[in-house]
C-alpha positions in Angstrom: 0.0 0.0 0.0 1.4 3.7 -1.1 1.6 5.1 1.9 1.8 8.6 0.2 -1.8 8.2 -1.0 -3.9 11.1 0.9 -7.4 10.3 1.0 -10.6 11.0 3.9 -9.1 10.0 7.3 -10.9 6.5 8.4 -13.5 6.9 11.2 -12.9 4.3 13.6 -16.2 1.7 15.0 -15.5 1.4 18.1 -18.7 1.9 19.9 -17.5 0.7 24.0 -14.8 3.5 23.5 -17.4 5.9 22.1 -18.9 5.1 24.9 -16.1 4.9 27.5 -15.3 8.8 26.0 -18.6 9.7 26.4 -19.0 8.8 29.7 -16.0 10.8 30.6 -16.7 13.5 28.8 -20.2 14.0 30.1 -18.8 13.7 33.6 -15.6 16.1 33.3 -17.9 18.7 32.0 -20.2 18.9 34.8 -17.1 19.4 36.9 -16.2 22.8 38.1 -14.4 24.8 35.8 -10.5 23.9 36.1 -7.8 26.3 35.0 -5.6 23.4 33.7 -8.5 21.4 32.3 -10.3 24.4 30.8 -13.6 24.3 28.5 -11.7 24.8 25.3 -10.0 21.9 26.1 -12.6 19.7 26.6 -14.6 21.4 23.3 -11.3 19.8 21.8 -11.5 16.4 22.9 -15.1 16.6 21.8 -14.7 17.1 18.7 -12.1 14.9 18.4 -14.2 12.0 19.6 -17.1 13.5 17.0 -14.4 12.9 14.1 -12.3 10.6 15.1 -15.4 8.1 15.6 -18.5 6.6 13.5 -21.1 7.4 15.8 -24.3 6.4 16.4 -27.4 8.7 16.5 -27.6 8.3 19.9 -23.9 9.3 20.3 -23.6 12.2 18.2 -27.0 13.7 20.1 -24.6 13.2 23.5 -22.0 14.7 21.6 -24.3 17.7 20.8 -25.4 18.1 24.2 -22.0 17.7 25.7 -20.5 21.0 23.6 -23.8 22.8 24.2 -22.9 22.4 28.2 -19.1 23.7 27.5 -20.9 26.6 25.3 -22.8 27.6 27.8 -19.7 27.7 30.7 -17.5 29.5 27.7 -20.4 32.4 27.6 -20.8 32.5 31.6 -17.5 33.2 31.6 -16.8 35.5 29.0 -19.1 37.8 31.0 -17.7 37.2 34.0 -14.2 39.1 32.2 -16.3 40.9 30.2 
């Protein structure tokens, strides 16, 4: 195989480490805020785990909900700076 051939990255079917991430994610973002671990970081590992993974519909709703929590703590903080 030409390893030099670019194409679409493959999206992994994994569904117990969907799940596993998931889980994780749902629970770190209920956390308080954490300067090390901050929102932006977890929007990352988010959407890493959206396109990284096949997802199921059930999985990608999660997913939604998940960034619209970390939204939502991005804008409650924005006006507490602002």
């Amino acid at each position: 195989m030409d390893m030099k051939t670019k194409g679409p990255a493959q999206r992994v079917h994994a569904s117990h480490v969907v799940e596993a991430e998931l889980a994780h994610l749902e629970w770190a973002t209920r956390q308080p805020v954490d300067r090390t671990l901050s929102p932006d970081y977890w929007q990352r590992r988010v959407l890493a785990v959206r396109c990284r993974f096949e997802l199921t519909p059930q999985q990608g709703q999660r997913v939604e909900v998940i960034l619209k929590r970390i939204e939502a703590i991005l804008h409650r903080l924005d006006n507490r700076v602002g």
